[in-house]
HTML snippet that shows the backbone in 3Dmol.js (N, CA, C, O; Angstrom):
<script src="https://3Dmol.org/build/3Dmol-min.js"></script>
<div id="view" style="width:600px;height:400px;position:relative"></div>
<script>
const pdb = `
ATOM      1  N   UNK A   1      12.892  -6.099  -6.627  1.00  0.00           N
ATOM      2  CA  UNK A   1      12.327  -6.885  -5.552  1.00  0.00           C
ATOM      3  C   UNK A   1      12.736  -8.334  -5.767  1.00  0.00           C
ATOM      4  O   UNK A   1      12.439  -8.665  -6.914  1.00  0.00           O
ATOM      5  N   UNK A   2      13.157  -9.054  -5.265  1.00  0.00           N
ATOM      6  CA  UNK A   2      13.614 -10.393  -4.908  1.00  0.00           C
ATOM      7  C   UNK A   2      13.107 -11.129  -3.663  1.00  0.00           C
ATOM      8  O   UNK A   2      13.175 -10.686  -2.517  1.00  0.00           O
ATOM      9  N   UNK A   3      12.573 -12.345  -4.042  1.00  0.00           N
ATOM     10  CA  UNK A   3      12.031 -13.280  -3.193  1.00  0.00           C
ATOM     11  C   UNK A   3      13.030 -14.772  -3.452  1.00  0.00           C
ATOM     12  O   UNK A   3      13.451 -15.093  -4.564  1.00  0.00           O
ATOM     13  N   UNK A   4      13.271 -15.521  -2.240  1.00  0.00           N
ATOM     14  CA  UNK A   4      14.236 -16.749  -2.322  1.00  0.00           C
ATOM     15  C   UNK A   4      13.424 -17.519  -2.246  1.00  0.00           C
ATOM     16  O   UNK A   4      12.503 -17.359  -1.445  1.00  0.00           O
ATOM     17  N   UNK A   5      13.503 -18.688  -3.117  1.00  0.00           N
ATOM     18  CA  UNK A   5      12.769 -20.168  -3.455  1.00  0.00           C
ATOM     19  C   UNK A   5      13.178 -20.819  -2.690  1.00  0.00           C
ATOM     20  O   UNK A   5      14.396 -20.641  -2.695  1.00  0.00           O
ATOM     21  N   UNK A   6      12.957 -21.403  -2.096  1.00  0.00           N
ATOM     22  CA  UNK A   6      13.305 -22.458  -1.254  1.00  0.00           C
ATOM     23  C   UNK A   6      12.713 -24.037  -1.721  1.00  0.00           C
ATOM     24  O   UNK A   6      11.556 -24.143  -2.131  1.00  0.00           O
ATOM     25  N   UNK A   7      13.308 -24.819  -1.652  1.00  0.00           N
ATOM     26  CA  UNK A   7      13.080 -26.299  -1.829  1.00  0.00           C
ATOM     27  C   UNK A   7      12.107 -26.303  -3.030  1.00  0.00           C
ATOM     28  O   UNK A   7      10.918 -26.590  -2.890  1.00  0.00           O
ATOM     29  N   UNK A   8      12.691 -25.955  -4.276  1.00  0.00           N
ATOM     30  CA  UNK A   8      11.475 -25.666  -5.421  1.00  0.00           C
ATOM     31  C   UNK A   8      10.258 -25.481  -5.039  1.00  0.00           C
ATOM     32  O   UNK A   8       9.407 -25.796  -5.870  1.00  0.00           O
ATOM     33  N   UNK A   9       9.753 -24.911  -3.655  1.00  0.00           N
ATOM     34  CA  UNK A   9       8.555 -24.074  -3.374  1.00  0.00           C
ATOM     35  C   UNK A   9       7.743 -23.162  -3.869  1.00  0.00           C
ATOM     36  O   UNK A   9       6.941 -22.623  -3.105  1.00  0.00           O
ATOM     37  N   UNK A  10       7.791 -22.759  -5.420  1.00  0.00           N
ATOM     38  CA  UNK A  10       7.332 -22.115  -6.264  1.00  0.00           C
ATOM     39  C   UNK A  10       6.167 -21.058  -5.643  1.00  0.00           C
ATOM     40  O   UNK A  10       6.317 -19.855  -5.853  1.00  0.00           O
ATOM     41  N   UNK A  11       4.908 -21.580  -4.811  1.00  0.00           N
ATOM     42  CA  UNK A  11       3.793 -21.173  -4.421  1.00  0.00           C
ATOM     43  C   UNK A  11       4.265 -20.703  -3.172  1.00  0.00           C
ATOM     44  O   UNK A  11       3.245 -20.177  -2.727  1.00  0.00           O
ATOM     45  N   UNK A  12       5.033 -20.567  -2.425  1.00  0.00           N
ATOM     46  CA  UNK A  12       5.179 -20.611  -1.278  1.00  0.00           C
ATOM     47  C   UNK A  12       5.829 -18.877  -1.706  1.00  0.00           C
ATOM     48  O   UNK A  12       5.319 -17.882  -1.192  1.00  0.00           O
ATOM     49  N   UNK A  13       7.181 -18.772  -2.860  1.00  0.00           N
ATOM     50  CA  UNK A  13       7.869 -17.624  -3.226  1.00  0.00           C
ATOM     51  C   UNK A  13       6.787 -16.683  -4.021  1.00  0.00           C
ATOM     52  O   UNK A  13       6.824 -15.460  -4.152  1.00  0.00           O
ATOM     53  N   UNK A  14       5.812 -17.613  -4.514  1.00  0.00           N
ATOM     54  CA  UNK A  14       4.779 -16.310  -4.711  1.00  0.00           C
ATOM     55  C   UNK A  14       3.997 -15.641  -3.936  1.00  0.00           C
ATOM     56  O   UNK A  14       3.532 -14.526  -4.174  1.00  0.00           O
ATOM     57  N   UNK A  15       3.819 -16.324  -2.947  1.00  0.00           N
ATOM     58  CA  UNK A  15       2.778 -15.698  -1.910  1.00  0.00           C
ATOM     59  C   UNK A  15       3.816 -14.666  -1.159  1.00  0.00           C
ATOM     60  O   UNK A  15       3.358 -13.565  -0.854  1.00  0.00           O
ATOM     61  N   UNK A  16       5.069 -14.932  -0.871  1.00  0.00           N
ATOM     62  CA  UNK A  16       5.871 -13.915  -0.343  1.00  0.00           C
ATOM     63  C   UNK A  16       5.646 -12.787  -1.137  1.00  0.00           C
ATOM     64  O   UNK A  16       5.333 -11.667  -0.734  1.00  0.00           O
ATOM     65  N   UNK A  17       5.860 -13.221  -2.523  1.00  0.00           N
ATOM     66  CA  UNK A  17       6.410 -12.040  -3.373  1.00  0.00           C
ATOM     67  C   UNK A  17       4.971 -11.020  -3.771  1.00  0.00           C
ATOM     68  O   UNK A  17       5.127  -9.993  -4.432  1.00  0.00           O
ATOM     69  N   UNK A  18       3.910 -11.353  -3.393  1.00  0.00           N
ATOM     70  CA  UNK A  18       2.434 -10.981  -3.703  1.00  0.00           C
ATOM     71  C   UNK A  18       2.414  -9.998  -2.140  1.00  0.00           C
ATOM     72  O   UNK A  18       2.119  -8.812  -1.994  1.00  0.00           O
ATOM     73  N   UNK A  19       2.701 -10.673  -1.466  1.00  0.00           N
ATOM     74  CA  UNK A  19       3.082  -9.891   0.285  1.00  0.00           C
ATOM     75  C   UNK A  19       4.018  -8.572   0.179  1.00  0.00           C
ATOM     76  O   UNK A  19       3.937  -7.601   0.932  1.00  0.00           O
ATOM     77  N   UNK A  20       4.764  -8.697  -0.711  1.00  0.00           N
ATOM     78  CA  UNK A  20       6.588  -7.489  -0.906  1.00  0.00           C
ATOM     79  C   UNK A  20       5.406  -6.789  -1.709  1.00  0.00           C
ATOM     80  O   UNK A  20       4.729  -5.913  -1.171  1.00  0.00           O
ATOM     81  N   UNK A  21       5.228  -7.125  -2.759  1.00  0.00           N
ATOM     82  CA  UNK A  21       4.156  -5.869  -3.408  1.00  0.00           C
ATOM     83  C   UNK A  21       2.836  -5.165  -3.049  1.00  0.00           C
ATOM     84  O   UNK A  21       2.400  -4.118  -3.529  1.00  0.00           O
ATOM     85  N   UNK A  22       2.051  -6.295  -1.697  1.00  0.00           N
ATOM     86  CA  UNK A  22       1.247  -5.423  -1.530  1.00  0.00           C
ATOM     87  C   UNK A  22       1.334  -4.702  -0.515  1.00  0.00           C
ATOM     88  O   UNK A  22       0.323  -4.151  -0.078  1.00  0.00           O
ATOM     89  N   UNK A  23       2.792  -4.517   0.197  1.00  0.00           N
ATOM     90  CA  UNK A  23       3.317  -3.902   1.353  1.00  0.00           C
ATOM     91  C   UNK A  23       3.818  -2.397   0.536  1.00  0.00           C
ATOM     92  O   UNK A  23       3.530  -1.273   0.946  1.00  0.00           O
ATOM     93  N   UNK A  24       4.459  -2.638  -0.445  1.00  0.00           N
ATOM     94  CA  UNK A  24       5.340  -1.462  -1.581  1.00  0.00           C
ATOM     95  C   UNK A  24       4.160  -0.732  -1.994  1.00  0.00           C
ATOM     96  O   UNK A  24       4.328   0.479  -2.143  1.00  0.00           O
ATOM     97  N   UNK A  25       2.666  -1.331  -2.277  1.00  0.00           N
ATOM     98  CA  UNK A  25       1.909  -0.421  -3.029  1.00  0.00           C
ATOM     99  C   UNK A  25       1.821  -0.534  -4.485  1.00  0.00           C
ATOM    100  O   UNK A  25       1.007   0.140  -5.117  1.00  0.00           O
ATOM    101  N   UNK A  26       2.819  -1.556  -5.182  1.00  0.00           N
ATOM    102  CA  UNK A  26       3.131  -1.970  -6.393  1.00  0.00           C
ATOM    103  C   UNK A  26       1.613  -2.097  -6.951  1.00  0.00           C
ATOM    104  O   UNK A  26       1.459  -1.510  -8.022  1.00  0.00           O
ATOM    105  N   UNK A  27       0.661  -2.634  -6.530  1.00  0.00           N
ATOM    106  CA  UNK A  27      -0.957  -3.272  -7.282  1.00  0.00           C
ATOM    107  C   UNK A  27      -1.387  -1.818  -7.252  1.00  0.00           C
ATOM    108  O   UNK A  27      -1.838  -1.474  -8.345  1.00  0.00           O
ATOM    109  N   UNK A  28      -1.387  -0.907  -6.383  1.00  0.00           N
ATOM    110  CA  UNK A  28      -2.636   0.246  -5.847  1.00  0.00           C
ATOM    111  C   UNK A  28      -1.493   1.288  -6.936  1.00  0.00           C
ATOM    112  O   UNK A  28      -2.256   2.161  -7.351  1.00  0.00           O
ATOM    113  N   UNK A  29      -0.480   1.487  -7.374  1.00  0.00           N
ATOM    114  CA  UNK A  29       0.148   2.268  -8.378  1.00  0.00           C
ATOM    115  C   UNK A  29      -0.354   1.618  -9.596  1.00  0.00           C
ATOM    116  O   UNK A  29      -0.854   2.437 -10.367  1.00  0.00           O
ATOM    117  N   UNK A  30      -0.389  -0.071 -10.173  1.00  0.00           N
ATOM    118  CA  UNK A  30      -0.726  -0.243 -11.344  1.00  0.00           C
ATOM    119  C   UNK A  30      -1.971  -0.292 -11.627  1.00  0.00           C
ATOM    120  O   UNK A  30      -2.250  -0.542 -12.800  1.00  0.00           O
ATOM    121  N   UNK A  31      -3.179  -0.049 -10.565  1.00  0.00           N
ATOM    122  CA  UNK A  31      -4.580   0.304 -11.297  1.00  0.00           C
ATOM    123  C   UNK A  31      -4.678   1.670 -11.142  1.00  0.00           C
ATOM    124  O   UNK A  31      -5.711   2.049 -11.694  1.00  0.00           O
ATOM    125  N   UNK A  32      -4.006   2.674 -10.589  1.00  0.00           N
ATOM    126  CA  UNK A  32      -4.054   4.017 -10.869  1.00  0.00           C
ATOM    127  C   UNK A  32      -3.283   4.646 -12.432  1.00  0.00           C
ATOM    128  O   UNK A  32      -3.464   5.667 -13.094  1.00  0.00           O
ATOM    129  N   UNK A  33      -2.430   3.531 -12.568  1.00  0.00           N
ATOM    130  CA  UNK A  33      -1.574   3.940 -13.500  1.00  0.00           C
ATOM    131  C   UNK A  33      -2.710   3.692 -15.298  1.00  0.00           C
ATOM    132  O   UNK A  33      -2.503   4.263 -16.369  1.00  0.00           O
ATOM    133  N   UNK A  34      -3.693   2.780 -15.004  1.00  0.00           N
ATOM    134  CA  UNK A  34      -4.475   2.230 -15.914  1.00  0.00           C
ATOM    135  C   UNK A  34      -4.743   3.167 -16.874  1.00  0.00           C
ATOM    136  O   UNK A  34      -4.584   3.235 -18.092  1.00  0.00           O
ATOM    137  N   UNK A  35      -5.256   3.977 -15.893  1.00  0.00           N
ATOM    138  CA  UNK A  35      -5.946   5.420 -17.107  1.00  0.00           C
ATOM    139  C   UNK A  35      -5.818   6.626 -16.825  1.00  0.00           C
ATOM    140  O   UNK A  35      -6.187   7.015 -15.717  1.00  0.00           O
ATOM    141  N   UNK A  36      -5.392   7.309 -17.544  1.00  0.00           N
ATOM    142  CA  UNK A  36      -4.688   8.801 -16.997  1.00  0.00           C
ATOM    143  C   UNK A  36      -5.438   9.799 -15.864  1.00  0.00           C
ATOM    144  O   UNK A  36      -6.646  10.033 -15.884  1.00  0.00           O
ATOM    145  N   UNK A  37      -4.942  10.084 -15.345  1.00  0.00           N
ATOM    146  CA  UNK A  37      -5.706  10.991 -14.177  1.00  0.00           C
ATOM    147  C   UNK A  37      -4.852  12.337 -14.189  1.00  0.00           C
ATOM    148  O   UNK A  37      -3.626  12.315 -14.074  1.00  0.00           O
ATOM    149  N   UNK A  38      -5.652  13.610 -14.350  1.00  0.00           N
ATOM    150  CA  UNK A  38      -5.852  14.930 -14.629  1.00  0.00           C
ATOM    151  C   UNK A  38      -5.191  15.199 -13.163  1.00  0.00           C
ATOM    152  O   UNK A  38      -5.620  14.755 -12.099  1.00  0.00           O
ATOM    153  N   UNK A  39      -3.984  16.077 -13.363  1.00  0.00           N
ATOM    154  CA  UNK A  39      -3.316  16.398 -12.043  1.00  0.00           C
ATOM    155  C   UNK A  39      -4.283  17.165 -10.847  1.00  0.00           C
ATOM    156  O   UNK A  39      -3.810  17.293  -9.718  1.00  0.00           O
ATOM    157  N   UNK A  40      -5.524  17.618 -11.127  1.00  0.00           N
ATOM    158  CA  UNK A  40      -6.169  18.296 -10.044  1.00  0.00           C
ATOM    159  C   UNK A  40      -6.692  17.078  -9.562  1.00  0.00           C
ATOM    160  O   UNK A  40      -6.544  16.893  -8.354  1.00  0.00           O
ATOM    161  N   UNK A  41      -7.278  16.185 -10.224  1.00  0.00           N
ATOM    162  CA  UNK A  41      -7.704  14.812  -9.809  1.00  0.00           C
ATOM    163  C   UNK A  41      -7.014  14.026  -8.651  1.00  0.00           C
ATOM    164  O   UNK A  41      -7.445  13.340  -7.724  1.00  0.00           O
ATOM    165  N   UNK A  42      -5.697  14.420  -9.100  1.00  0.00           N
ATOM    166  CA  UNK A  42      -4.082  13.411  -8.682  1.00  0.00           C
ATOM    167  C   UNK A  42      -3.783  14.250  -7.410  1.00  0.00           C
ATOM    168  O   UNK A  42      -3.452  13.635  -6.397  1.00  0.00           O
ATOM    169  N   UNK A  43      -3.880  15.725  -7.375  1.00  0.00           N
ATOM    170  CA  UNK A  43      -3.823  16.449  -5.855  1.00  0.00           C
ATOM    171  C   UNK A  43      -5.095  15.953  -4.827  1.00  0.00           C
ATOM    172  O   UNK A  43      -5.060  15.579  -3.655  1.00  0.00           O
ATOM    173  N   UNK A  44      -6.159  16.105  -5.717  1.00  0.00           N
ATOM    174  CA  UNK A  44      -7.387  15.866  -4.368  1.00  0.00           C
ATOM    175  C   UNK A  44      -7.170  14.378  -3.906  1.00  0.00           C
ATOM    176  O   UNK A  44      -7.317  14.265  -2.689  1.00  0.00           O
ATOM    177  N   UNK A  45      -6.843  13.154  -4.586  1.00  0.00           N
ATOM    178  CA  UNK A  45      -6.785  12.237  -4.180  1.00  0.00           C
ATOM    179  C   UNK A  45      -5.739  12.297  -2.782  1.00  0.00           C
ATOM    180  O   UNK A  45      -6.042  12.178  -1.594  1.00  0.00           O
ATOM    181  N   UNK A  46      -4.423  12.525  -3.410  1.00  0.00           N
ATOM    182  CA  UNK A  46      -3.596  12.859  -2.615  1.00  0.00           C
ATOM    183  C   UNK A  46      -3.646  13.165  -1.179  1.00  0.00           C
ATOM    184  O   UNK A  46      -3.203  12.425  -0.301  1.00  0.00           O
ATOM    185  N   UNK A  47      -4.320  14.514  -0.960  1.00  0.00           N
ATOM    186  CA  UNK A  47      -4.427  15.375   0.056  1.00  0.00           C
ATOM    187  C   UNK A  47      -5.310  14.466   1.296  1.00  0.00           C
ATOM    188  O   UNK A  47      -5.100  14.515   2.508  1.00  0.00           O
ATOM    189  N   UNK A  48      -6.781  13.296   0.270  1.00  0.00           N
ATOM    190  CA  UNK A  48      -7.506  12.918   0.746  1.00  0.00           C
ATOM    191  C   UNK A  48      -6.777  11.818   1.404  1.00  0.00           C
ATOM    192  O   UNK A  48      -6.998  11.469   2.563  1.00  0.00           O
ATOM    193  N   UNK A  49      -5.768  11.204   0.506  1.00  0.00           N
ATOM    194  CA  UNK A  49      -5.038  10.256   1.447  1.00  0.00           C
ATOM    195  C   UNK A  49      -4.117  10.524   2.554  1.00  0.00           C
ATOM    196  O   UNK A  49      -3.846   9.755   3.477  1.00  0.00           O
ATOM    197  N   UNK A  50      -3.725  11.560   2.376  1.00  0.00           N
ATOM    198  CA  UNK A  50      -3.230  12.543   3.678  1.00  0.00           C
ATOM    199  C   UNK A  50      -3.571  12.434   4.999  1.00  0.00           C
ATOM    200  O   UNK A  50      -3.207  11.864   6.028  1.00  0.00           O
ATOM    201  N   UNK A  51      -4.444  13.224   4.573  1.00  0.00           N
ATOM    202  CA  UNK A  51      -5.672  13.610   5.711  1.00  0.00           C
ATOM    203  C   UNK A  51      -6.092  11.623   6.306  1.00  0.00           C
ATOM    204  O   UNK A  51      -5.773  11.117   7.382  1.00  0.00           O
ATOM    205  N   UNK A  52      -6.723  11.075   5.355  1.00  0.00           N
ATOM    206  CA  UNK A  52      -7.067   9.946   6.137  1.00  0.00           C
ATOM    207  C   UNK A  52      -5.618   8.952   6.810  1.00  0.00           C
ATOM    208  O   UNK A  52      -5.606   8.135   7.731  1.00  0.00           O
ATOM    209  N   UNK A  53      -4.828   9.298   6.174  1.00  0.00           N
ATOM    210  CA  UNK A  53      -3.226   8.933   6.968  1.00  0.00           C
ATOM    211  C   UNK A  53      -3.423   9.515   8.425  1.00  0.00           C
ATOM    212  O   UNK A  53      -3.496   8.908   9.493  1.00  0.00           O
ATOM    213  N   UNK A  54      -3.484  10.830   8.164  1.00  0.00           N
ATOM    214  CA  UNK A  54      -3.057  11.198   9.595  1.00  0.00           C
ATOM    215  C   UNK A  54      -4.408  10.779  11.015  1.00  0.00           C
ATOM    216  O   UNK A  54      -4.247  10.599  12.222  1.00  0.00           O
ATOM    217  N   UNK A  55      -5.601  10.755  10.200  1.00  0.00           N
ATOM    218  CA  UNK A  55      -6.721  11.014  11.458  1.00  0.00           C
ATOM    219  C   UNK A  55      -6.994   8.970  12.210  1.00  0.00           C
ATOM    220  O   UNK A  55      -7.661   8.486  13.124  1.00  0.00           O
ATOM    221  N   UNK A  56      -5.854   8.301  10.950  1.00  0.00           N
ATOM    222  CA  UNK A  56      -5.882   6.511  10.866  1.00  0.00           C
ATOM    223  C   UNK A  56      -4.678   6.846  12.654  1.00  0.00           C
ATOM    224  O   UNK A  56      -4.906   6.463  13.801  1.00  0.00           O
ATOM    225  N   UNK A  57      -3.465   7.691  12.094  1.00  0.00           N
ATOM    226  CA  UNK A  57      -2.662   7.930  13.426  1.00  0.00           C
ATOM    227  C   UNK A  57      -2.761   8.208  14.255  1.00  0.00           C
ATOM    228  O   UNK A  57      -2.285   7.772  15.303  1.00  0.00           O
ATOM    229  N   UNK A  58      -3.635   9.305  13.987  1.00  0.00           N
ATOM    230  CA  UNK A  58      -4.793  10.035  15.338  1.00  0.00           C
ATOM    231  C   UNK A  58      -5.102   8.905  16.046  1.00  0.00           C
ATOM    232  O   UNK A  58      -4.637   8.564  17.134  1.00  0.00           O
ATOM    233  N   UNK A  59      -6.138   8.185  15.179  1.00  0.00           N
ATOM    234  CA  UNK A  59      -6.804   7.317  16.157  1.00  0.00           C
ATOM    235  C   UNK A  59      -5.730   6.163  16.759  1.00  0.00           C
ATOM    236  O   UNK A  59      -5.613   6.027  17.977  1.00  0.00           O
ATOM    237  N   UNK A  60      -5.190   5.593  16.096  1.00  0.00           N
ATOM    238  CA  UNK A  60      -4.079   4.625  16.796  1.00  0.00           C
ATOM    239  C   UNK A  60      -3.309   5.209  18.061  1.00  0.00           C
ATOM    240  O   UNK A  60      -2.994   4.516  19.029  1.00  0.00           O
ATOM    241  N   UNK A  61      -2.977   6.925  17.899  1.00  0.00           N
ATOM    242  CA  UNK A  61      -2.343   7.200  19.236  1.00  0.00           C
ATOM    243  C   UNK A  61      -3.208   7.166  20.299  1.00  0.00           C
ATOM    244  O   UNK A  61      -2.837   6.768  21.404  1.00  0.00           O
ATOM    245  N   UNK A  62      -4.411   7.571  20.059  1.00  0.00           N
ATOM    246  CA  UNK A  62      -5.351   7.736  21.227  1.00  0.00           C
ATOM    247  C   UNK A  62      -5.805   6.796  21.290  1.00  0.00           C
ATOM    248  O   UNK A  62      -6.479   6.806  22.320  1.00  0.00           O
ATOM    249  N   UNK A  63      -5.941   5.320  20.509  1.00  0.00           N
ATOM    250  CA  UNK A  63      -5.805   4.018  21.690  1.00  0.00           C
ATOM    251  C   UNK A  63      -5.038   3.572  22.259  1.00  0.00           C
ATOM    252  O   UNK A  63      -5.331   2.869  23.226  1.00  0.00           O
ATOM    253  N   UNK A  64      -3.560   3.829  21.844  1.00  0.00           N
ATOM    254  CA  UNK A  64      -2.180   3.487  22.901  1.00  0.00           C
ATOM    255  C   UNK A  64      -2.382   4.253  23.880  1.00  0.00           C
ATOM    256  O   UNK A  64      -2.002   3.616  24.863  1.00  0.00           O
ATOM    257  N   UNK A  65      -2.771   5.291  24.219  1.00  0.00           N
ATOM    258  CA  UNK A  65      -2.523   6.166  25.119  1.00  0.00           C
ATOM    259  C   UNK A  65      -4.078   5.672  25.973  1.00  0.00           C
ATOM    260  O   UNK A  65      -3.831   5.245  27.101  1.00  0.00           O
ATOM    261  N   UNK A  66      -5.071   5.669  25.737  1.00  0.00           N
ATOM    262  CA  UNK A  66      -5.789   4.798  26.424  1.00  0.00           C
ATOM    263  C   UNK A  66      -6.930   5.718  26.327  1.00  0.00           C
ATOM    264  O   UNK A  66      -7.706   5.796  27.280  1.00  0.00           O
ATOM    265  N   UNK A  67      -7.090   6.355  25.366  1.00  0.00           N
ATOM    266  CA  UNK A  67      -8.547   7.289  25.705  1.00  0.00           C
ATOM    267  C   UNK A  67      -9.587   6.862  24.991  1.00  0.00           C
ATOM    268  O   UNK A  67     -10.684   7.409  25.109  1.00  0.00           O
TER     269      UNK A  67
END
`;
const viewer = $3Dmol.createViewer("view");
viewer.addModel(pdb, "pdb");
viewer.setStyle({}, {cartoon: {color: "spectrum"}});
viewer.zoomTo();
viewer.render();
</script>
């Protein structure tokens, strides 16, 4: 990941670069990564994020669409 400094803007390339990682998921992988999690653990999470993925789409289509 690479962020460009501009005009020795130091604070300015961190706030980008804090933006690139919390778009990637980089923070929400390194506090999962903290302490080991038991693969049945690691499926239910999973599935749960799934599921709330799709019903987040659900709902976004059926406000574009106007219902």
């Amino acid at each position: 990941m690479q962020v460009l400094v501009r005009d020795n803007n130091v604070d300015q390339a961190l706030k980008a670069l804090k933006k690139k990682m919390q778009r990637e998921g980089v923070f929400r992988e390194m506090k999962l990564r903290r302490s080991f999690e038991k693969r049945s653990e690691r499926k239910a999470r999973e599935k749960a994020e799934a599921i709330r993925r799709t019903r987040k789409l659900e709902r976004k289509r059926l406000e574009r669409d106007g219902f």
